[in-house]
py3Dmol code that shows the C-alpha trace and the ligand (Angstrom):
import py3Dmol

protein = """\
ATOM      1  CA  UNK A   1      30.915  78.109 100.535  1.00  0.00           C
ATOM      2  CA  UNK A   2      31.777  74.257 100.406  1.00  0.00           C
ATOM      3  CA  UNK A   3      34.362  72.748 102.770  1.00  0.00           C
ATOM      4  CA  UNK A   4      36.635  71.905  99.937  1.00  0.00           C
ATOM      5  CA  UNK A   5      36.528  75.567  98.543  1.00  0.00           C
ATOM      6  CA  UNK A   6      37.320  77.098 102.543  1.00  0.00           C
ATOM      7  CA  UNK A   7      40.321  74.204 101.948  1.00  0.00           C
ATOM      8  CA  UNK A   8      41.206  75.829  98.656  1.00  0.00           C
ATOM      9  CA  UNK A   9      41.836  79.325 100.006  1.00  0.00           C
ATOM     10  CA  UNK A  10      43.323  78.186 103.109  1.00  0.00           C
ATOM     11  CA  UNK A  11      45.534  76.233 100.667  1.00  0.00           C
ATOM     12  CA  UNK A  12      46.435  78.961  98.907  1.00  0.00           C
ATOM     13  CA  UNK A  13      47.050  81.569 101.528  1.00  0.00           C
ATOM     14  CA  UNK A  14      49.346  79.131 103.111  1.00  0.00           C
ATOM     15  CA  UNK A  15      51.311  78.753  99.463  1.00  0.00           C
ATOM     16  CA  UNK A  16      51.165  82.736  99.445  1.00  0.00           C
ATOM     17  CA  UNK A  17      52.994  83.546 102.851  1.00  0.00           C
ATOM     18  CA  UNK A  18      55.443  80.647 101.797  1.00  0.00           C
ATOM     19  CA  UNK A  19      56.201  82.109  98.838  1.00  0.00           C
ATOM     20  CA  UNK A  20      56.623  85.309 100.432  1.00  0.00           C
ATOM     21  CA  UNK A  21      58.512  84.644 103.197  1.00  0.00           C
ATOM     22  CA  UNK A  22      60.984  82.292 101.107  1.00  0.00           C
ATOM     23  CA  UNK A  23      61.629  85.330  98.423  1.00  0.00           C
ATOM     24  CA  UNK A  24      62.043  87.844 101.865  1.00  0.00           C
ATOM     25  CA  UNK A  25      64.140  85.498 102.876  1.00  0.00           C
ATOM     26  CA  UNK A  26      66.071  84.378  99.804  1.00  0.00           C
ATOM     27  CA  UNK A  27      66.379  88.881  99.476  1.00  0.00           C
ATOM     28  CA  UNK A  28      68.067  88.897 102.831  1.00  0.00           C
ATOM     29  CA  UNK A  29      70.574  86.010 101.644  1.00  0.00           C
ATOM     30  CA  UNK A  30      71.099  87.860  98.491  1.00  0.00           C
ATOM     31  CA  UNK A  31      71.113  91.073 100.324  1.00  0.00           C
ATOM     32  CA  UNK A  32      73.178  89.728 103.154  1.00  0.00           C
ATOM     33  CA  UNK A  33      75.679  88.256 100.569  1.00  0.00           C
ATOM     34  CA  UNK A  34      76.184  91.642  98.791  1.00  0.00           C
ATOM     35  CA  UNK A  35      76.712  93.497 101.957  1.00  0.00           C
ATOM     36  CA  UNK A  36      79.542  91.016 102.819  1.00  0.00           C
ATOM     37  CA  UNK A  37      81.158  91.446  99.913  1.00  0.00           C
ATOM     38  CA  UNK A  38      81.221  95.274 100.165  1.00  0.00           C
ATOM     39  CA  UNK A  39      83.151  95.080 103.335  1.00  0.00           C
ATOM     40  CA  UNK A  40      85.499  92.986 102.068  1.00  0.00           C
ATOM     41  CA  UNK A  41      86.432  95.747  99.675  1.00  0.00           C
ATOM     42  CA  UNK A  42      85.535  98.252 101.852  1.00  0.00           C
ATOM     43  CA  UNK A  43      88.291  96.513 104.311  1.00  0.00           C
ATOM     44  CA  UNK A  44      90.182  96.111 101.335  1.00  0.00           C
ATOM     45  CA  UNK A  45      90.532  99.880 100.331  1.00  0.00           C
ATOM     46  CA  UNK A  46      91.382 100.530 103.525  1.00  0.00           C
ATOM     47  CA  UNK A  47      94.562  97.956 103.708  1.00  0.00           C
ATOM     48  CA  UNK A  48      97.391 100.628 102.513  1.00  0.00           C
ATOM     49  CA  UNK A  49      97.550 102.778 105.649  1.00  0.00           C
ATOM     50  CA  UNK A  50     100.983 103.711 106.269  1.00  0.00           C
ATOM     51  CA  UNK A  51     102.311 106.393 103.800  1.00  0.00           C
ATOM     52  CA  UNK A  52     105.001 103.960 103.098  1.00  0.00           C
ATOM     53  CA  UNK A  53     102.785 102.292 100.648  1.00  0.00           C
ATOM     54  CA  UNK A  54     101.756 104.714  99.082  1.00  0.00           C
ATOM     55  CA  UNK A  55     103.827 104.341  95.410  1.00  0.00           C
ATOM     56  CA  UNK A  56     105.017 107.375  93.988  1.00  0.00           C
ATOM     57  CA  UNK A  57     105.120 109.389  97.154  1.00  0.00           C
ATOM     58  CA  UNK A  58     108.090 110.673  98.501  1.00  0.00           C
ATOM     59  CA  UNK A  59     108.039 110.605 102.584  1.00  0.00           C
ATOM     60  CA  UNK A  60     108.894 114.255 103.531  1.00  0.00           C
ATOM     61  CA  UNK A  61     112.173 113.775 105.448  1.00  0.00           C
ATOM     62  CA  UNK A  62     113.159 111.543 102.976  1.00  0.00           C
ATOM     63  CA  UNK A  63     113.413 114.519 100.386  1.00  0.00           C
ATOM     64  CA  UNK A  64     116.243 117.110 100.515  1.00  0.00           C
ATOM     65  CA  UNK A  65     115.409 119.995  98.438  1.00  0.00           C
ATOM     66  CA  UNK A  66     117.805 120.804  95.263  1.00  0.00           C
ATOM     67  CA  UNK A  67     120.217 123.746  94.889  1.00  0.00           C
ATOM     68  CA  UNK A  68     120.699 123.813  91.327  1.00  0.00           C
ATOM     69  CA  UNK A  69     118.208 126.548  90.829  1.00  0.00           C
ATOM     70  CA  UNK A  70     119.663 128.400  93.484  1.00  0.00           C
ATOM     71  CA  UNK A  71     123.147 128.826  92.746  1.00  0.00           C
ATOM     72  CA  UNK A  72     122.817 131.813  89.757  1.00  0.00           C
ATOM     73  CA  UNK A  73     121.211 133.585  93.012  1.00  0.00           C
ATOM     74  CA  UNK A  74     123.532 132.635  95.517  1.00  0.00           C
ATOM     75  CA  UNK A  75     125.395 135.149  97.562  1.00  0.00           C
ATOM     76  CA  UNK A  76     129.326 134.016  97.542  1.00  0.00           C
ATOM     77  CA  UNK A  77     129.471 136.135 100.743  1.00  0.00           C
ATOM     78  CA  UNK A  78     126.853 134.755 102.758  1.00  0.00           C
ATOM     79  CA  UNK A  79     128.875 131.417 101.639  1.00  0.00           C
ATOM     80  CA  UNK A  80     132.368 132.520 103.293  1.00  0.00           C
ATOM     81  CA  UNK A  81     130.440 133.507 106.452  1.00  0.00           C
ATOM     82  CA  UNK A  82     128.939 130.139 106.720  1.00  0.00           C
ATOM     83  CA  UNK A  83     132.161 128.750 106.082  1.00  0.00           C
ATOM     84  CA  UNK A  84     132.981 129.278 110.009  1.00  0.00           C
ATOM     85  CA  UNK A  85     130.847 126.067 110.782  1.00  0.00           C
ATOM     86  CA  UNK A  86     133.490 124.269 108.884  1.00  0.00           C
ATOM     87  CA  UNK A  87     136.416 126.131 109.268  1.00  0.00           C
ATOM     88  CA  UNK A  88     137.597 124.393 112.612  1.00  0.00           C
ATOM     89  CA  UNK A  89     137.974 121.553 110.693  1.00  0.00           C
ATOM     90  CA  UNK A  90     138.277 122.116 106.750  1.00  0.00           C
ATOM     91  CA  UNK A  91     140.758 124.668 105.348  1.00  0.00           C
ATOM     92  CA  UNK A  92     140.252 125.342 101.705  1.00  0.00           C
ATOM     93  CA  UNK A  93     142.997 126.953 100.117  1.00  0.00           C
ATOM     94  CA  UNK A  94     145.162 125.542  97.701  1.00  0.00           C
ATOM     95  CA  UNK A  95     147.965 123.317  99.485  1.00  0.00           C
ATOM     96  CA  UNK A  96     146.518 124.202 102.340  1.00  0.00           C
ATOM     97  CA  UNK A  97     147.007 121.327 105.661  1.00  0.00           C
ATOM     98  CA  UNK A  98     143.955 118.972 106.307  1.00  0.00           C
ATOM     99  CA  UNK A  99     143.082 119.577 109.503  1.00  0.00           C
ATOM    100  CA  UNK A 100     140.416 117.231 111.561  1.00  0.00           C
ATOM    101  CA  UNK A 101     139.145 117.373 107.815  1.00  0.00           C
ATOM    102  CA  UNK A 102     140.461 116.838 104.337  1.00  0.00           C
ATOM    103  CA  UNK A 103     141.374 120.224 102.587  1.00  0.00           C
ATOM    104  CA  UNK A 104     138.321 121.464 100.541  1.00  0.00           C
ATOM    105  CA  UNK A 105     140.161 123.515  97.484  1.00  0.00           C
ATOM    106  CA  UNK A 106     138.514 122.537  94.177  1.00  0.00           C
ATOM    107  CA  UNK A 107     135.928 120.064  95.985  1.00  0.00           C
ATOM    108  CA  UNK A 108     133.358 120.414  93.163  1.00  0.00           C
ATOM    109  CA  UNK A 109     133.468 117.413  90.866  1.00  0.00           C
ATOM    110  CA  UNK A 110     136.319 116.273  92.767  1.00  0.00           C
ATOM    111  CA  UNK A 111     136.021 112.211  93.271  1.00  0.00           C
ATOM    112  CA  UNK A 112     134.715 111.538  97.046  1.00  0.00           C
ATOM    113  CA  UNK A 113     137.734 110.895  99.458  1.00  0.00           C
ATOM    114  CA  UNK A 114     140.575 111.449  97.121  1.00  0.00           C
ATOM    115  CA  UNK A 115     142.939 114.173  99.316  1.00  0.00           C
ATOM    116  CA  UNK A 116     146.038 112.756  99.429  1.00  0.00           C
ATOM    117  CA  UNK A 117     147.431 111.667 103.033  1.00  0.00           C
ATOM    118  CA  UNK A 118     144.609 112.304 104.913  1.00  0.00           C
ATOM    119  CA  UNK A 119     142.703 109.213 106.505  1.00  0.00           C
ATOM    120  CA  UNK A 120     138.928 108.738 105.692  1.00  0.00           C
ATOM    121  CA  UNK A 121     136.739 106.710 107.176  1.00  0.00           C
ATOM    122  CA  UNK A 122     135.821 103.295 105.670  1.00  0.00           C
ATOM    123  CA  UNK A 123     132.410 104.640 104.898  1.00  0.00           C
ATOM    124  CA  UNK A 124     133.438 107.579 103.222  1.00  0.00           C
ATOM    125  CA  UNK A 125     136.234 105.737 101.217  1.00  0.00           C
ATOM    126  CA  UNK A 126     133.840 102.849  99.960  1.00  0.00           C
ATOM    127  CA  UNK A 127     131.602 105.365  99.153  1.00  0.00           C
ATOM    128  CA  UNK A 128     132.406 105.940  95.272  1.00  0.00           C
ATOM    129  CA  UNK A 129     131.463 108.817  92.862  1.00  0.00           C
ATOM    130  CA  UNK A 130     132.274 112.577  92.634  1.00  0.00           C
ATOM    131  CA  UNK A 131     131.048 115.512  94.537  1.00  0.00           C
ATOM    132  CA  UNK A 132     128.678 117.294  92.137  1.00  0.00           C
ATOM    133  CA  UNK A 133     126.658 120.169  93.281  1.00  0.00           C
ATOM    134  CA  UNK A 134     123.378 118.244  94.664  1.00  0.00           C
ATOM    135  CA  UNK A 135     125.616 115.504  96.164  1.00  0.00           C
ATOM    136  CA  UNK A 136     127.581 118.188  98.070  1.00  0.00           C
ATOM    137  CA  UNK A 137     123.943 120.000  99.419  1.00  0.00           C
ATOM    138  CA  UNK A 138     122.724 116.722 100.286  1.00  0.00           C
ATOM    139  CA  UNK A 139     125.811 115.613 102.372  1.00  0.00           C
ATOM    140  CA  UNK A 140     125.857 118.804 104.098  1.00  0.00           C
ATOM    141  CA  UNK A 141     122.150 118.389 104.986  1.00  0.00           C
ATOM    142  CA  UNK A 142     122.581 115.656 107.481  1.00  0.00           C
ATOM    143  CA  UNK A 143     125.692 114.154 106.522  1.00  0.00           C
ATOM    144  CA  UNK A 144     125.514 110.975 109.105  1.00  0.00           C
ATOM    145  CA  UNK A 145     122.728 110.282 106.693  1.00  0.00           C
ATOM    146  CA  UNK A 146     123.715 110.778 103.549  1.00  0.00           C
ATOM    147  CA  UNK A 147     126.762 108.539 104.365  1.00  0.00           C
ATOM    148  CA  UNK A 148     126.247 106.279 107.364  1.00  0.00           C
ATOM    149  CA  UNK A 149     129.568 105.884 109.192  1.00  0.00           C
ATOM    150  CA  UNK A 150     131.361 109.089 108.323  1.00  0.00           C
ATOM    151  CA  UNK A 151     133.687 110.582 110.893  1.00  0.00           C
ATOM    152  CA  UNK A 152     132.107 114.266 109.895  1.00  0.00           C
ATOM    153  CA  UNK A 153     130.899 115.588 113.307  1.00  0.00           C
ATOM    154  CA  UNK A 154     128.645 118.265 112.023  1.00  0.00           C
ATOM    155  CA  UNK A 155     124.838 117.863 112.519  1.00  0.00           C
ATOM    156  CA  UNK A 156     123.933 119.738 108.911  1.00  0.00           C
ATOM    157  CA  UNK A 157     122.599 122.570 107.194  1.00  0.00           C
ATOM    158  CA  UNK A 158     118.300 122.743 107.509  1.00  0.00           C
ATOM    159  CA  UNK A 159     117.890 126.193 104.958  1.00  0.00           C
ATOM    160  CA  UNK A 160     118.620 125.062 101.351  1.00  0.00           C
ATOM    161  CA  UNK A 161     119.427 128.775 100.807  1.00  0.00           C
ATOM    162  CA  UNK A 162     122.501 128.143 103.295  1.00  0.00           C
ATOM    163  CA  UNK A 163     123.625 125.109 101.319  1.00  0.00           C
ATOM    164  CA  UNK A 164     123.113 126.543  98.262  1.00  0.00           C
ATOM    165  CA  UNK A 165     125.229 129.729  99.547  1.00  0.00           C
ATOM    166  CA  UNK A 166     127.721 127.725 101.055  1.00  0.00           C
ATOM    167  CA  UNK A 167     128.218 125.312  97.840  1.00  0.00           C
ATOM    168  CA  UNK A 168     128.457 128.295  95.515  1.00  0.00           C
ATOM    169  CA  UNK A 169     131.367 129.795  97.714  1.00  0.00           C
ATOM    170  CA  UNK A 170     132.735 126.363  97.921  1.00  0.00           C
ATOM    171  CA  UNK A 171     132.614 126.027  93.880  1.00  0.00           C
ATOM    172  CA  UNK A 172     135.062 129.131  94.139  1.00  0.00           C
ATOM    173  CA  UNK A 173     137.568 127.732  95.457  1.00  0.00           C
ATOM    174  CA  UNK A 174     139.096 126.244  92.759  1.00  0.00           C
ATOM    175  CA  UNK A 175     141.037 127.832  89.679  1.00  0.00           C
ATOM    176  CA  UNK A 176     139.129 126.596  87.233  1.00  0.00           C
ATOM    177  CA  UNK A 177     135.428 126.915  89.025  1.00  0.00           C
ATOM    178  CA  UNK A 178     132.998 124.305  87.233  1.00  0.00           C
ATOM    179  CA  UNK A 179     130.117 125.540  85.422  1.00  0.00           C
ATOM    180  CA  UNK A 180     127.040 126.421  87.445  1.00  0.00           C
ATOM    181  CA  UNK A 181     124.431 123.144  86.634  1.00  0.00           C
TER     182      UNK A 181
END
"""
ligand_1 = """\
43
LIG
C 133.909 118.654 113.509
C 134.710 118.702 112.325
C 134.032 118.992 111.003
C 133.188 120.015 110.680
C 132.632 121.112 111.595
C 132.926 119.895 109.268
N 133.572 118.810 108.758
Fe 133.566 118.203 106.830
N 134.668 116.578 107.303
C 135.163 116.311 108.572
C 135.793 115.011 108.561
C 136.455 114.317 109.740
C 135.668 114.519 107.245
C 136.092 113.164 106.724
C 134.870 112.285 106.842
C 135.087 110.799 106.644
O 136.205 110.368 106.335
O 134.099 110.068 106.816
C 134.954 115.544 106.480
C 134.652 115.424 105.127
C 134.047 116.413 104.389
C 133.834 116.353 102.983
C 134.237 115.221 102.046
C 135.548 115.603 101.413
C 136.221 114.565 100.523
O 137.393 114.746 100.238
O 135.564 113.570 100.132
C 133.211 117.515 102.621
C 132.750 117.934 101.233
C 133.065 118.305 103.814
N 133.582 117.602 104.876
C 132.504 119.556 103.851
C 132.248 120.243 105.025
C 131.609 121.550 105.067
C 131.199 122.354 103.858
C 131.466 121.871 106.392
C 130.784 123.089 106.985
C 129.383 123.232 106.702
C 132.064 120.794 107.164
N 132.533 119.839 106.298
C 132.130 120.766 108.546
C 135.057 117.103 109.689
C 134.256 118.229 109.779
"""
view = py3Dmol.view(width=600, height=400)
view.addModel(protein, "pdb")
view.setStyle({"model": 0}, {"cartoon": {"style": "trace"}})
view.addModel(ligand_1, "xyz")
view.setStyle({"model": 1}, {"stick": {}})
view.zoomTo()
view.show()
């Protein structure tokens, strides 16, 4: 073997591990480069944490379960016995005093604060609309909730069965009771 071929091989092992190691290491760029990019979107994925932004779901104490499906199976009776939480301050006959609260007689689809001489509070007054069915459970759920402000001392009804109860009684008490939704 001459000098010059010993030169050639050397030559070309040298080329060899170059080439090598600058494709290994061009892989690892390449490599290294993809595997940043998946934790970006693996970080990225990961960004909506809280349920809050979540769209489309509905925090759980944010959701107050609906009577309407309830009332045809209501018990009116179970509704007057509930009615002692209120009574110390609601009568609900007709012509009947307000007491610490307005009168209640013929409440359902009655516009909100609208018994004559008795003094609401600013929040309840501004408040607008009528008292349907759902707007009545919801108030009596947590009604310092439902309207912030309201001089209604009563900390609410948890079993939808009791509001639903309650409201159907309520809806009685009226001479012309409004159709069951
Ligand atoms: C501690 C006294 C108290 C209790 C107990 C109470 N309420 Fe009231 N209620 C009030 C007061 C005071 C208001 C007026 C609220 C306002 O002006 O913000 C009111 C207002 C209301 C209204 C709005 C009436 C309208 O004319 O707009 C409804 C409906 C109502 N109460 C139903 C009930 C029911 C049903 C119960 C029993 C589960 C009950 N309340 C228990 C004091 C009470």
């Amino acid at each position: 073997m001459s000098g010059l071929e010993v030169n050639k091989i050397l030559a070309s092992i040298i080329v060899a591990i170059l080439v090598v190691t600058v494709i290994g290491h061009l892989g690892d760029i390449i490599v290294d480069v993809e595997h940043h990019e998946m934790e970006e979107t693996a970080y990225k994925i990961d960004v909506p944490e809280s349920s809050e932004a979540a769209p489309g779901v509905v925090p759980k104490e944010e959701f107050t379960e609906p009577i309407s499906l309830l009332l045809t199976s209501a018990s009116l009776e179970k509704g007057e016995k509930l009615f002692k939480k209120c009574s110390s301050c609601h009568n609900y006959n007709k012509g009947s005093a307000n007491k610490v609260g307005p009168n209640l007689w013929n409440l359902v689809k009655r516009p909100k604060a609208s018994v004559d001489g008795f003094a609401y509070s600013k929040a309840l007054s501004e408040y607008g609309g009528e008292w349907g069915y759902e707007e009545i459970a919801e108030f009596l759920y947590k009604p310092k909730k439902y309207i912030k402000g309201t001089k209604m001392n009563f900390a609410g009804l948890k079993k939808v069965q009791d509001r639903a109860n309650l409201v159907l009684f309520l809806r009685d008490q009226s001479e012309n009771p409004v159709p069951l939704p």
